[in-house]
Every structure is written in C-alpha cells, then in structure tokens.
C-alpha angles and dihedrals in degrees: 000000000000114000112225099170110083098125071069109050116333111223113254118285125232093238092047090048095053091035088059091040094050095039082053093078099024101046098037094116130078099266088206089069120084108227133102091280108039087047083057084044096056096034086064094055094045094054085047094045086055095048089051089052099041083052098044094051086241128107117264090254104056083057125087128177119234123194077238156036089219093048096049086058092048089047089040096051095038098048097048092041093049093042088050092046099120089061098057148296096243115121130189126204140155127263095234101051124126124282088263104064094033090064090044093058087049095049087059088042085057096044086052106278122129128224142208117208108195113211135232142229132247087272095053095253125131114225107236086215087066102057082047078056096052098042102115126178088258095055112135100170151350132211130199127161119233090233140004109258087206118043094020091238104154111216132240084250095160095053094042094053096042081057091050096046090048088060094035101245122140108237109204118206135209105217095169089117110039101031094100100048092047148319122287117262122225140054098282132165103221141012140196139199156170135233099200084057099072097033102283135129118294116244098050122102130177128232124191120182111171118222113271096043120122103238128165101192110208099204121063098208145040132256103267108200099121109178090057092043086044090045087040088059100040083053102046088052094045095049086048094053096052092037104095092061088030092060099046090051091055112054087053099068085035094053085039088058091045101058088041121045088067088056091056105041128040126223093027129139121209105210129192129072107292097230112012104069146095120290096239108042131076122164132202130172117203114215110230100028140100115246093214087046088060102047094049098047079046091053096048083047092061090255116125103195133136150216161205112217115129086240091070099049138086095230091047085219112123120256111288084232101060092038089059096042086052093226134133115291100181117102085000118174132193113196110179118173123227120220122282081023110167123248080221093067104050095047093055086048088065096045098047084037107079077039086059102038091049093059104047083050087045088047102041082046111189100279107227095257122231108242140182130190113229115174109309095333123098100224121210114189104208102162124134083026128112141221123329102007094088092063087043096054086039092058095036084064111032092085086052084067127068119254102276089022116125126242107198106205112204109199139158095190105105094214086068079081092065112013093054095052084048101047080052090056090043090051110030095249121136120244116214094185140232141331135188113247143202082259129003115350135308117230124191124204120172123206122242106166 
C-alpha cells in the first residue's frame, strides 16, 4: 500500500516512537510532585516544552500542551474571546478554516456573538485587505490558518497579522498543517497545532498565547500525558531537521502529479494555488465520477488517499473548502505525501490512475436523461439522483440545445450548487444561476459554443 493521506494523519515518525518508549519508564510519575521521580518526570516536560518553543519561534512559557489540536484551537478561541470580552464578542474568520474553528465560530454566534467569514478566491487564498475590511470596533478576535489541509494553499499570514496588529486585534493561527515544515511568519497573537500532523503521536495538541495578550484560560491545568508530549516535541525537532531537503523533494512529485494528471485524464481540474502552497499536497477533482467510487477502485489499487466530495461524506453536502472556493466537488481527490514517499509510488499512481478513472466513468455510464422541452428551455430532471449524475445528465444534453438556447437542470443533491457553475467554467458555458422549483432546485445553464 502507499499512504497518500498524511495531510490527514502522518505516519509515526522514528524519533516520536523512541522518545515514547523511552519517556515511558522515565516520565511515569506526577511532575508536579517533588520526589526523585516526579522531579524526572518534570524535568522531561520542561525540556519538551523547550524543544516545542525553540521550534515554534515563542518562549516556553507562552506554550501549553492539549490532549488535542482540536482542542488547542477550542481553549485558544474561548480564552482570548473571553479575556477580550470587554472589547467586544465579534469574531473573523475565514471561510476555509478547519472544522474546528469553524464550530467555534458557530458555538459565539449561538451564545449571542456575531461572525465574519471572509471569503476566499478561486485559489483558496484569503485577500489581507479583506480582513482589513472586516475589522469592527467590537472585534475580539481573528482567525486565520497558516495553510489550507485540504488544497495545500499557504496564507498571507504575515499581512494579515500586521492589519490586525494595527488595529490591535490578536490574530490566532492554525498551524496544524505547516508546523512541521517551518515556523509561521508574521507577528501573530496565538497559535495552534497538532501532534499527529508532523508524525507524532496522536492526542497532543500545542497552544501558544504571547505575552500581552488578554487570555482567560478555562482549564487550570495542562494536559498531562508526558510520554506523548515528550514523543510530540522529539518529533517536531527531528521533521524540521530533515524539512529543507524534504520539501524540495516534495514539490517535486506534487508538481509532477499537477501537470500531469490533466494529461492523463480528461475532464479534471487541478485546484490549489500553483505556487503558494505546502510541499506534500496536490488536489484534483474528475467530472463525471463518484468521489467514494474512486476511493474505493484507488484503495484496491494499493493507493490511500481521500476526498471531499459530498459523496464521501456522511452529510452529503461537498467539502466547505471547495464551496467556498467555488470549484468542482464531484470525483475529488486529495494526495498528500508523507515524508521519505517514493518516487515509485507516485509514478505508478499515474500510471493505475486514467485505468481507474475510466472505469468508475464506464460503471457509473451516462444514464439516458429524462427531458422535456418548456418554451425555449431543455428541462433534466435530475432529482432523487447523486453526484455526479446531474452534470452527467447536463453534458449528455447541452449539445441537444442551439448555441445561445437554455438547459434547466432540476436536482435535490446539495453538491449541483457547486458541481453545475464549475463544470460551466470547465466547459465555456454560461451559468444563469439558480431558481427555486416544485421539488429540489432549478439550475439554468445557457450554451455558447
């Protein structure tokens, strides 16, 4: 099998696994006690605490350990929000950060808060002027993550903090993603990370809060799991020692996969932004295909890889990354390399992946659409069927219609709002837009070539 899925978990790394073996007789004991053994035991968080410092660019004691990523960020948001309370309870955010933040944002705006969620453009980038845009009197408090876990687009960090600082607002950044290739530009306020990211141990998350910052921690005491803090911090010295050559190596194979994925398969869009983006992740979505199909034929083929197309997903809603990025969600595919990949692999992935492709399209056929003719608009019902059936059943039928003569796609399936404007873009043809119907939604497209 080849593990294509890092951006997910990475796979443990050697240093984390002897550091946990070797903290597991040395940091046994409680380091807030003073005896022989809780003094060992401290003496082993301290010096990890150091490392993960040293390695963040903070002072050990701006940095706490969490028994999670997702947690850091809870605790982050909540204790500068509630020690800025005073100011104000409104939050930005952008409209591409991870699930975490994201709910975060959604639990203030239910105790009465209010959000701005900036948006994106079609690269995944957010624009600094518009969080300059969104800053109120009231602001307590922006987020913004240090690169996209999904797409791989890296964020103006630096000239977003410098707006916030201007206006003297903390900016906190999710660094799950980047930590282990560098430390995160800019002069930021807080930042959050995740163990499990840069090949440590799952169930230890990072929390740095500068000095200055009002912060009212809600826990009064650390996560006290010490072998995989000791482990977290062995393994974030050691990928950062090996990330310079890593890196180069990387977007290599990533930029290999990029320019030619849509020379091998037809009908493919590469998303991301080109150049600014982390070394390991490319992503590419397939018209005409379903995303769990796929998968599933990858996975039989020895490839672990993931998606977000709605399909693949318990909410059958499309990824919030690619909805705000306004890109095709159907047959989506996320590789991201994990470190020491082999160039084997990913040159038999392009060559197992238009095979694959080609029999998800051959399986899933092109399904004789039911049409009707209204007026002067070509009508698909499409309703009660999923991605990617609806474009299917649109380009089955756009040659059927004049130059400058309408298609109205009916659907039910939550991923035709995004999937039928990209396929126009894909193709040329013009989107109307969208109308509300007897049952689903209506979506009219109109031919140009």
């Amino acid at each position: 099998m080849a593990y294509f899925d890092a951006a997910s978990a990475a796979p443990l790394h050697p240093v984390a696994r002897q550091a946990l073996l070797a903290s597991l007789d040395e940091g046994w004991a409680d380091p807030g006690r003073l005896y022989r053994e809780g003094r060992r035991a401290r003496i082993l968080v301290d010096a990890a605490r150091e490392a993960a410092a040293e390695a963040v660019g903070c002072r050990p004691d701006e940095l706490s350990f969490t028994s999670s990523g997702t947690r850091a960020v809870q605790a982050g948001v909540g204790g500068v929000l509630a020690g800025r309370r005073r100011i104000g309870r409104h939050l930005i955010v952008s409209s591409v950060e991870h699930s975490s933040v994201l709910h975060s944002a959604e639990a203030l705006e239910a105790d009465g808060g209010t959000v701005t969620r900036v948006p994106v453009a079609r690269s995944g980038a957010v624009a600094a002027g518009a969080y300059a845009e969104a800053l109120r009197s009231d602001t307590a408090l922006a987020c913004l993550q240090s690169a996209n876990h999904e797409v791989g687009t890296e964020q103006p960090v630096a000239a977003v903090a410098e707006v916030c600082r201007a206006a003297g607002v903390p900016l906190l950044v999710d660094a799950a993603q980047s930590l282990g290739w560098g430390r995160v530009d800019g002069d930021w306020s807080a930042l959050t990370a995740s163990a499990h990211k840069w090949g440590g141990p799952s169930g230890v998350g990072l929390l740095v809060v500068r000095k200055g910052v009002r912060y009212a921690a809600r826990e009064t005491e650390e996560f006290g799991n010490l072998p995989a803090i000791v482990a977290a911090a062995a393994s974030l010295r050691a990928v950062r020692a090996e990330a310079g050559r890593e890196a180069v190596r990387l977007r290599e194979l990533t930029e290999r996969i990029r320019v030619r994925v849509p020379e091998l398969v037809p009908d493919v869009e590469v998303v991301g932004d080109p150049r600014r983006r982390l070394p390991g992740i490319v992503t590419f979505s397939c018209l005409y295909v379903d995303g769990e199909a796929l998968l599933h034929e990858l996975d039989r083929e020895g490839f672990s890889v993931s998606s977000g197309s709605s399909c693949t997903s318990d909410t059958l809603t499309p990824s919030h990354v690619l909805r705000a990025m306004g890109v095709l969600s159907e047959g989506n595919v996320r590789v991201s390399l994990p470190a020491g990949v082999a160039e084997e692999d990913v040159e038999r992935f392009l060559a197992v992946l238009p095979g694959v492709v080609a029999g998800v399209r051959e399986k899933l056929g092109a399904p004789a659409p039911a049409t009707v003719v209204a007026e002067d608009v070509l009508v698909v019902d499409a309703l009660g069927k999923r991605c990617p059936i609806p474009v299917i059943e649109l380009a089955k039928v756009i040659g059927n219609v004049p130059v400058g003569g309408r298609v109205r796609v009916l659907s039910d399936d939550e991923a035709a709002r995004l999937d039928i404007p990209a396929w126009c873009e894909m193709r040329g043809q013009e989107y109307l837009g969208e109308e509300p119907a007897d049952k689903g939604t209506a979506y009219l497209v109109r031919r140009t070539s």
